[in-house]
N, C-alpha and C positions, 0 to 999 in steps of 0.2 A: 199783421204789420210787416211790409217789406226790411231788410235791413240790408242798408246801402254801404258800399265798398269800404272800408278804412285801412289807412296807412298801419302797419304791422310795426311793431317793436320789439327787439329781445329782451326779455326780462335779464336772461344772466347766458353766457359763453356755456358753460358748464352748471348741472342741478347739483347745489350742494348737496344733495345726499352724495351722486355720485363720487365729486369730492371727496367729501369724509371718506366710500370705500376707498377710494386708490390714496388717498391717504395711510391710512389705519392698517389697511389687509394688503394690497400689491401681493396676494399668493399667487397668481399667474405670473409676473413681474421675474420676482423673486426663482421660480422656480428653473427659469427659463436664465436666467441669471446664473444661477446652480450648473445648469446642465454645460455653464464653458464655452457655448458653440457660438459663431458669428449672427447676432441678434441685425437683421434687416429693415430700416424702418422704411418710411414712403408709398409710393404706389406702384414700381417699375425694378426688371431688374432684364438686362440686356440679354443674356442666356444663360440659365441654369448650368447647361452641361459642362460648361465653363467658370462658374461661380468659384469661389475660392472658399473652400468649408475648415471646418474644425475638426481636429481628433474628437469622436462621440465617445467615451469609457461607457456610458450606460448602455450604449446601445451594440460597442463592438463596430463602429462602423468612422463615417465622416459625416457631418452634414453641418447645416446652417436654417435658422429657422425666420419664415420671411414673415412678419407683423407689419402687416400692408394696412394703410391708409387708417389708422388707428380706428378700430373698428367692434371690436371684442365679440363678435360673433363666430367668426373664424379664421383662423391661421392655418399657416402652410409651412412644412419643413421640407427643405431637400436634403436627401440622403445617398450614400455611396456605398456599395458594396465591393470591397476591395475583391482581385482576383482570385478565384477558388474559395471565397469565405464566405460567410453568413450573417446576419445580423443577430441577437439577441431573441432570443423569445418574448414576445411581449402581450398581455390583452390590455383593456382600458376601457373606461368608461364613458366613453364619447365616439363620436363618428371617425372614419376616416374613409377616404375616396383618392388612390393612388393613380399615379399617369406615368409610365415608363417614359424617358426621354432617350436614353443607350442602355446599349448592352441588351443580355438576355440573362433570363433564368429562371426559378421556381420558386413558387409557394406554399408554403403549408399551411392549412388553418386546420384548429381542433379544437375541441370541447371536455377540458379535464383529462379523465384517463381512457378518452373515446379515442377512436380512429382517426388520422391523419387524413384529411381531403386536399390533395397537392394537382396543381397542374403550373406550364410555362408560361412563360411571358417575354418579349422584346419589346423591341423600342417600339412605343403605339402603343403597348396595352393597355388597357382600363381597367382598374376592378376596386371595389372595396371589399374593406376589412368588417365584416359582421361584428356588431357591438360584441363589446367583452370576451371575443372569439380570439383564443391565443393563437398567433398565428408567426411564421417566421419565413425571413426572405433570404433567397440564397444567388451565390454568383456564379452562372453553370461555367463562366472563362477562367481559364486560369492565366490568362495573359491579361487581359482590360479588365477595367471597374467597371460598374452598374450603376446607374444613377436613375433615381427617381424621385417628381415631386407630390406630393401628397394635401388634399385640403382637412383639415379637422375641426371639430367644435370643441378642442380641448380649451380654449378662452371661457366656454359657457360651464362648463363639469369645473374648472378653475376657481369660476365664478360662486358657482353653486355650494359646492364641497374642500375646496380648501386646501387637503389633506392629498397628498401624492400616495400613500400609504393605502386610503382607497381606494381611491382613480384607477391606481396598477394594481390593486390587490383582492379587491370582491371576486368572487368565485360562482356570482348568481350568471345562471345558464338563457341567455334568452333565445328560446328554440323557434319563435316567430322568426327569429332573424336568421339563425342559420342550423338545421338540423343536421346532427353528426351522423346519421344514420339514413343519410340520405348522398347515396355515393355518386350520384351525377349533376349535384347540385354546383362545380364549377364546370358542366360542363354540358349541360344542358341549352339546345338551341334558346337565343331570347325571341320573343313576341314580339312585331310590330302592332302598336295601338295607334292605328292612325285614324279612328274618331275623335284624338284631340289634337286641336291647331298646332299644326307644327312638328307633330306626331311624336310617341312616346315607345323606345326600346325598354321595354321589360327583362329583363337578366339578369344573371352574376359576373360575367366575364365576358370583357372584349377584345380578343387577340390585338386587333388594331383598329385604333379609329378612322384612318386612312381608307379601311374599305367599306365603312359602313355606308351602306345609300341613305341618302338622304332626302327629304321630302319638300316638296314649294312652300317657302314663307315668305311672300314677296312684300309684305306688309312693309319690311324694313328696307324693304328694293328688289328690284326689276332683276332678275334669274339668282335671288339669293335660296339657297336649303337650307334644311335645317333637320336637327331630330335630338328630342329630348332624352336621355337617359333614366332610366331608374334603375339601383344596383342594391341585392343583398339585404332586400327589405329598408335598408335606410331613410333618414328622411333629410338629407342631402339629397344633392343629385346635382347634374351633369349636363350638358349640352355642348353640339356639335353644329358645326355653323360653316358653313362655303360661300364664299362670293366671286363673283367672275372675274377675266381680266378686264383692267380698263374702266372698275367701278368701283363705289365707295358706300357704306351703309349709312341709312339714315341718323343722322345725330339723336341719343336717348340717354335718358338717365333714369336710375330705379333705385332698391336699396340698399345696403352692405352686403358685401361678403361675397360677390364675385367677380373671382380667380381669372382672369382670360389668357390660355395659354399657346400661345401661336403656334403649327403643324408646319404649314407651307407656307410658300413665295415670300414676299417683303414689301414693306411697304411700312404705314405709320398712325401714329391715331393722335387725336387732340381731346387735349380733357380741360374743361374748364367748370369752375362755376356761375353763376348767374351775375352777367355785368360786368365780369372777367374776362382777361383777354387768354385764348388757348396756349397749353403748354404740350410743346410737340414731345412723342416718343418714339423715335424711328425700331421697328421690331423685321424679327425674321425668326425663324426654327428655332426656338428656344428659350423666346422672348415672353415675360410674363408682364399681363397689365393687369390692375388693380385699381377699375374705378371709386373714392370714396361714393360713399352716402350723398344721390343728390344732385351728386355734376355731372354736366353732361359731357358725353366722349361720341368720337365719333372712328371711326374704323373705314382706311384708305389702302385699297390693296396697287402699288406702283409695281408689281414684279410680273412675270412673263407667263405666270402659270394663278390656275385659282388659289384665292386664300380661305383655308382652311384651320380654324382653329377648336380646342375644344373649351367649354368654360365649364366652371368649378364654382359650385352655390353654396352658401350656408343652408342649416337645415331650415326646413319651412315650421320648422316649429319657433322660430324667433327670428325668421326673416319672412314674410310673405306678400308676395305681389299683389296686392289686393286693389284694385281699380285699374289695372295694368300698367303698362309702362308709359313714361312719355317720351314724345318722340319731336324731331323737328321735319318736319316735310321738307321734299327738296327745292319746292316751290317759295320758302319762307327762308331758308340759308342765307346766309352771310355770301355773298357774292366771291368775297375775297376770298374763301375757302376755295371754291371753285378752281379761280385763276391759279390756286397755289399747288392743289391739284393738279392740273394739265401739266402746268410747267414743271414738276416732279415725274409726272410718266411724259413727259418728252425727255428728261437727262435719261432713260432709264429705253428709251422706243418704243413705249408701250401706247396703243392707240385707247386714246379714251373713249368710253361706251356708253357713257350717260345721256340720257336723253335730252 
C-alpha cells in the first residue's frame, strides 16, 4: 500500500522528558554559572580576539564561554593567556579541539607521572587535547596575551555524569588516544587520505591551517577546496574550507554543533530557517558563526582575497551526517540573494565570478 504525502504537526516545542532534565539537574547550566566567566548565548560573535572575557580563578587565565545556538552537543570557550604566564593544569573527560587565533606559544600534554610531550603554536595552529590527557598551555610573550578558541563535548560528559569532581578528576589512561611513550606523536608528519570525498588529514598538530593544501570539492561550488581533519584519535574533528574571490557557497543545512571560524578576507552569511526571511552576519578574521540544527546558511565571500575558514564539529558519536547534507543549488536560489550579492562586491570592487 502506497502512503501519500500529509501535512506534519508538532506534538510539543520541547520532549518533556527533556524538560523535567533542565528542570531538575541544569549540572551543565549550573556549572558554567559557577565558573564567573561571560556565558554567550546565540549563533554569532564578531571576533573573538576582541571579545571582552572574564577573570578565569580555576583556570589562571581570562576567558568566556560561547553556548551557541542552544545546542548541548558542544560548546566553545575562549581563552587568554596573559603575558609570560600559563594556564592551569587541566585533563577532563570529554573532547576538546583548539584553534590559535594570536599570539604564540607551547604545549604540554602528559600522562600521570609519564613524560611531558611539549611542542609550539601561533596564531593558525590546530590541535586537540587527547581525552583525559593533562595537558598545559603557556605564553612564550612576555609582552602580548595569547588567545585561543576551543570546541568541546563538555555539554555531553555534563549531561552524562553530572559531577565536576569526575569530569576533572578520573585518572584512567586512554592510550588509544595518546601514548606517553611515544615522543613524536606531536610531531609526526599527518597523512593525506584522499580516497574520501573531500579528503581527510590524519594527525596531531597543525602549525597553521593557512598552509594546508587543500583539495576540489566543487559540489558546493565552482573552484571551492576543502580538506577534512582528523586530530589525536578524537572523535570530533575539523574541517577547512576556501572559496574564491567573487563567489559565494551553495546554501546547506545539517546538524548541530558546527563551530565555523573565519581565517581570511570579508565578507557575510545568511542563516535562516525554512519560510523564514534571512538574518545577515557580516564576518572577517575572527569571526565565528554557529549555524543552529536545521537552518539553512549560506557563506558570501565580498573581499579582495579568498575566503578561508576552518569549521569545528561535534563528535560523531552524537552528531552524524548520515544521508548527507542538504543543499540549495544555484539554479533554484532566491534571485534576491543574487542582486544583494553583486551589489555588496561592487561597494567593496570586487568582480563577481558566478556563473
Amino acid at each position: 500500500m502506497a502512503v501519500t504525502a500529509a501535512k506534519v504537526s508538532k506534538e510539543f516545542e520541547v520532549h518533556p522528558y527533556v524538560q523535567f532534565m533542565n528542570d531538575r539537574y541544569r549540572a551543565y547550566r549550573r556549572f558554567l554559572e559557577q565558573e564567573g566567566l561571560p556565558i554567550l548565548d546565540g549563533s554569532y560573535v564578531r571576533d573573538v580576539r576582541t571579545l571582552e572575557l572574564g577573570g578565569w580563578e580555576r583556570r589562571g587565565g581570562r576567558g568566556a564561554y560561547l553556548t551557541f545556538s542552544d545546542q548541548m552537543v558542544a560548546d566553545a570557550y575562549v581563552a587568554e593567556i596573559l603575558p609570560g604566564r600559563s594556564l592551569r593544569p587541566q585533563h577532563q573527560l570529554f573532547e576538546e579541539i583548539v584553534l590559535v587565533v594570536s599570539g604564540r606559544g607551547a604545549t604540554s600534554i602528559w600522562q600521570g607521572d609519564g613524560p611531558r610531550r611539549s611542542f609550539e603554536w601561533q596564531r593558525g595552529s590546530l590541535f586537540a587535547i587527547p581525552l583525559n590527557a593533562w595537558h598545559e598551555h603557556f605564553n612564550a610573550s612576555g609582552t602580548e596575551p595569547a588567545r585561543f578558541v576551543a570546541l568541546t563535548s563538555q555539554p555531553v560528559a555534563f549531561e552524562l555524569y553530572r559531577d565536576p569532581g569526575f569530569i576533572f578528576g578520573c585518572d584512567h589512561v586512554f592510550r588509544d588516544r595518546f601514548d606517553p611513550d611515544d615522543a613524536e606523536f606531536f610531531n609526526r608528519p599527518g597523512q593525506y587520505l584522499t580516497e574520501y570525498y573531500g579528503g581527510i588529514l590524519h594527525t596531531n598538530f597543525i602549525a597553521d591551517v593557512r598552509q594546508v593544501q587543500l583539495v576540489p570539492r566543487e559540489k558546493r561550488g565552482r573552484g571551492t577546496r576543502n580538506m577534512y581533519i582528523h586530530l589525536a584519535g578524537s572523535t570530533m574533528f575539523a574541517h577547512i574550507s576556501q572559496f574564491p574571490v567573487g563567489r559565494y557557497k551553495k546554501a546547506h543545512r545539517h546538524g548541530p554543533g558546527a563551530h565555523v571560524c573565519m581565517i581570511d578576507s570579508t565578507g557575510y552569511t545568511l542563516m535562516w530557517k525554512e519560510g523564514e526571511e534571512p538574518t545577515r552576519y557580516d564576518w572577517a578574521e575572527g569571526s565565528i558563526i554557529c549555524p543552529p540544527a536545521g537552518s539553512w546558511h549560506q557563506h558570501y565571500n565580498t573581499g579582495p582575497e579568498p575566503c578561508r575558514f576552518v569549521a569545528l564539529h561535534a563528535s560523531v558519536a552524537v552528531q552524524r551526517e548520515e544521508g548527507g547534507i542538504e543543499q540549495i543549488d544555484f539554479e533554484h536560489e532566491d534571485s534576491a540573494l543574487r542582486r544583494m550579492y553583486e551589489e555588496e562586491c561592487a561597494k567593496n570592487g570586487v568582480a563577481v565570478a558566478m556563473d
